[in-house]
Each structure stands twice: as C-alpha cells, then as structure tokens.
C-alpha angles and dihedrals in degrees: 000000000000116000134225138209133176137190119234126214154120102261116008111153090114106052125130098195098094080052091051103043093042095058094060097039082053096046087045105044101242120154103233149113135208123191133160131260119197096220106187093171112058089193085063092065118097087042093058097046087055093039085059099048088226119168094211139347140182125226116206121177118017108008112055093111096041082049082061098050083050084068131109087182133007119203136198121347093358086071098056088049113030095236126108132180100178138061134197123189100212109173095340094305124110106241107196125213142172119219092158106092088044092047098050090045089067091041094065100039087107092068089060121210121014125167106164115058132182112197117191128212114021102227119123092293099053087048099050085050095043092052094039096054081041091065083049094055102240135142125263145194131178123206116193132168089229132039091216091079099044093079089097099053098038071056097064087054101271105138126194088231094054132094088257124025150111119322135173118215086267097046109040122111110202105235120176123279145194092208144013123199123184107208094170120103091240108136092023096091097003144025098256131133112228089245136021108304095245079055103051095047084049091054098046087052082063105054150075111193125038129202131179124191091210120078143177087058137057112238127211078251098062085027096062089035086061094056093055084057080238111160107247150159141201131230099273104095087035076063097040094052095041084049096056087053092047101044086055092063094046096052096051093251083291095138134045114257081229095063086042104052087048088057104038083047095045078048082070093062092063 
C-alpha cells in the first residue's frame, strides 16, 4: 500500500520538501508519495495527521512545538528540547522525533571552527540549535524581541549576567561573534530584519560567519549580510541535511544517508 507523508507549516507554499522526498522515492522505487498541508491552527495538528491517513510528516514554522504536544512518545534529542520536526505512525501511535540540530551542524561544516554563536528569535528552532550547540560546549547567546520567550533558554543555564546569555532587543550588548543565525521567520512572508535594522548593522559588524534558517529567498537578513562581504548561507543545506534524516526515518533506514543525501541534493538542481 502506497504511503504518504505531508509537511506542515504557515505558511508552506514554498517548501521544497515534497520536491526533495518524491525524487528519491521515485529514483528508488519507493511507493510512496509527499505533498504540503498549510496548517494555520497547531492545535489542529494530530487530527489532521490522522484525518489524512498520512505515515510520517515533518512540521516546519510554527508548529514544531505543537508538533511536540501531537506526540504519544518522543525519542532521542526532542526529548531533551521539547521540539520536534518529524513524525512516525508506528502502530497507530505519533512518535515524535528532531533532525534539525543535526542537520544544521553539518550545514555549517564548511565555515570550520565556531565556538561563539548568537541565535536570534527563541522559537523551536532557536531552542533545537541552542541545545544542540550546547552538547558541543559552545557558547551561546539568544537575542528575542520579548523576555517572555527566553525562559527556556535562561533554563538551560544562560543567564542574562554571563558572557553569553539571553537578551531582549533593549537590553542586548553586541559582543563579538564567530556565527549569526537568524531562526525567526522574518523575510519569508515580508521584508523585515529579525531585529531592529541599527541591530542588526551593528551585529553584522561582529561576526564571521551568517546563517539563516529561511531559504529560497534572500532575506533583508542575508541581503544586508552580503553587502557586508560576510560569508553566509541560507537554510537549504540546513533542509537538505534535516530531509535526509528524515527521510531515513520514513523509509525504515533502508537506504544509506549517504545515497540519500546524493538524491535529495541532485532534487535542487530541478
């Protein structure tokens, strides 16, 4: 029986997951099949997953945490952050699991050693990246535009005295940094810098290394990085990375990463 999976997001037009996962179910023979859902309620999600009839799925902005509350059981690193971006049915239950902060850590290889990171925004995303460079003992900061949201991180023992900690936009100091990465949503539907433009010049100024989770476009975040002749990526090989993971999963560790990174890669050229 063929299988189907789905991404879930708001927005997700523009996802090139379904692109990504298709091409190798179609070079390997897999019958299976991956398409999009605009999900604008969270809360909606579990029964939609089971309304569908869907075998996996991966949630990408806003709903990773949701994504986390759909779950009957969470395994490996989304249990250590709350945040999950991809989804198993295994015997009708929602097994929940994280390939993002894996799949960003071999994303940004290429830029070589980094030991002080600023993350900004502290949605799912923040938090699977700030844990995960975390395990690696590096050094960490989080910039958000509320205080409300930096509980997590203060949690994981940031503190808002230390070198590197949790700072709102009035509050934050520039310090110098070996990477940036923007994990808002700010430039995907708009033309807005995660932080307040004069921030965000004086942060660039800072910083070696720039990454931003959105990709396909070039936000006034990258845009403004470029300028600066700063070295930066976008999200896509942060995707690539987190759907062959994924993909893994879904296809029952069938397959070598290494096969599936080469089709989901060769996908990009289409």
């Amino acid at each position: 029986m063929s299988k189907l999976f789905a991404i879930f997001g708001d927005p997700v037009s523009h996802s090139r997951s379904p692109l990504m996962h298709n091409y190798l179910f179609k070079a390997l023979h897999v019958d299976a099949c991956y398409t999009r859902v605009h999900l604008h309620d969270g809360s909606k999600l579990r029964d939609t997953f089971f309304s569908l009839k869907l075998s996996g799925a991966n949630i990408t902005v806003p709903h990773k945490e949701a994504a986390y509350n759909a779950c009957d059981e969470v395994r490996g690193f989304a249990t250590t952050i709350g945040v999950v971006n991809t989804i198993l049915l295994e015997d009708g239950k929602l097994i929940g699991y994280n390939t993002d902060a894996d799949g960003f850590m071999e994303a940004i290889k290429p830029f070589g050693t980094i030991k002080n990171i600023l993350i900004l925004g502290a949605g799912g995303t923040a938090k699977a990246l700030a844990s995960r460079f975390l395990q690696d003992g590096l050094h960490v900061s989080i910039l958000n535009r509320s205080e409300e949201r930096l509980s997590y991180f203060k949690n994981l023992g940031l503190s808002c005295e230390a070198t590197f900690g949790c700072d709102t936009w009035e509050s934050f100091v520039c310090k110098s940094y070996d990477l940036v990465v923007n994990t808002t949503s700010a430039g995907l539907k708009d033309d807005l810098y995660p932080a307040p433009q004069t921030l965000i010049e004086e942060i660039l100024s800072h910083t070696s290394y720039v990454a931003d989770a959105i990709y396909g476009k070039v936000t006034p975040f990258l845009a403004l990085a470029k300028q600066k002749n700063l070295t930066c990526k976008d999200g896509a090989d942060m995707l690539l990375y987190q759907g062959v993971l994924a993909n893994h999963l879904f296809c029952e560790k069938q397959f070598d990463l290494k096969t599936t990174a080469d089709l989901m890669q060769k996908s990009f050229l289409l």
